[in-house]
C-alpha positions in Angstrom: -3.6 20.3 -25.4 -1.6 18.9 -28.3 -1.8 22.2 -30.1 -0.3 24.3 -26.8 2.4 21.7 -26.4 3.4 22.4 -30.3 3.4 26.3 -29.4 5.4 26.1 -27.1 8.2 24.2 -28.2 7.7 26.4 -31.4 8.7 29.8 -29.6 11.1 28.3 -27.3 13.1 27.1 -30.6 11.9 30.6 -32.3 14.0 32.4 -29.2 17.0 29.8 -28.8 17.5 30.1 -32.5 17.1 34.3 -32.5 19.9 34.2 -29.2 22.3 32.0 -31.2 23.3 34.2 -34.4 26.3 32.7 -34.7 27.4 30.1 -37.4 28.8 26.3 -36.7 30.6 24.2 -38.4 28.9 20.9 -39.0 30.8 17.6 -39.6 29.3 14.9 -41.0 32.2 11.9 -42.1 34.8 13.8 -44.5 32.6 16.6 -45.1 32.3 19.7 -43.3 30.0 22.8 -43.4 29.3 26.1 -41.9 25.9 26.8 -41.1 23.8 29.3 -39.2 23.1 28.0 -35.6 19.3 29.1 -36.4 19.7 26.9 -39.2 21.1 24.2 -37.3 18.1 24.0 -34.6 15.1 24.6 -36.6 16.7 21.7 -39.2 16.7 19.5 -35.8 13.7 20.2 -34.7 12.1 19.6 -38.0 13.8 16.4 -38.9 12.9 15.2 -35.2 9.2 16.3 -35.9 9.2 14.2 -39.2 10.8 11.1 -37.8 8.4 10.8 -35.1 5.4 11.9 -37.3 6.9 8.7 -39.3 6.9 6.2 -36.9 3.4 7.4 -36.0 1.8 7.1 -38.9 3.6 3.5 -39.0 2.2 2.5 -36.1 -0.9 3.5 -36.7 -1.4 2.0 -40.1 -0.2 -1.9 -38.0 -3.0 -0.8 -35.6 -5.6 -0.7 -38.0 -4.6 -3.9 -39.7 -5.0 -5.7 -36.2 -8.0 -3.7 -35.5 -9.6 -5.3 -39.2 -8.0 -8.9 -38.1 -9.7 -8.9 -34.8 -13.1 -7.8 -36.3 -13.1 -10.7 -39.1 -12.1 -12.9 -36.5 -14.7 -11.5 -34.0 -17.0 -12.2 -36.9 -16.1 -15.4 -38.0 -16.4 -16.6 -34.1 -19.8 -15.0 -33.9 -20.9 -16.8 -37.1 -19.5 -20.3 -35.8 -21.1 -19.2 -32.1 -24.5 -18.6 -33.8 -24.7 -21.9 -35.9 -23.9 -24.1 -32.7 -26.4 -22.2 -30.8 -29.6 -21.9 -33.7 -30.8 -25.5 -33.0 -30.9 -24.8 -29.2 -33.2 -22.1 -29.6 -35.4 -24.0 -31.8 -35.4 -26.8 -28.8 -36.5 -24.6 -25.8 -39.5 -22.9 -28.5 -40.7 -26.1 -28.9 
């Protein structure tokens, strides 16, 4: 599914960039440039992609320092949870 999305949005960009030959001037502050529109898109689209690839790779590396919090604390609860309940056992053996 992920894959066909990515096509997609890959050949409409490929077709607005081919129907859009003409050049733009970019302004940025005091600078200016003229640049393909081709240029323009595809550098869009590919910072866009990056930025979000960022963020997910962020998120994703704070997801798996909760998920290795919660499973030491998981474990440390099930260590405490096993002490208290070892003599009990003994107990109802008996």
């Amino acid at each position: 599914m992920y894959l066909a999305l990515v096509v997609v949005i890959s050949v409409v960009l490929l077709i607005l960039a081919v129907q859009n030959p003409d050049t733009t001037f970019l302004r940025f502050l005091t600078w200016q440039w003229q640049v393909p529109t081709v240029v323009l898109v595809i550098g869009s689209a590919l910072a866009g992609a990056l930025i979000s690839s960022a963020l997910g790779v962020a998120g994703r590396f704070r997801l798996g320092r909760r998920l290795r919090e919660q499973g030491a604390r998981i474990r440390a609860l099930e260590e405490q949870l096993g002490s208290q309940t070892a003599p009990a056992e003994e107990v109802q053996k008996q």
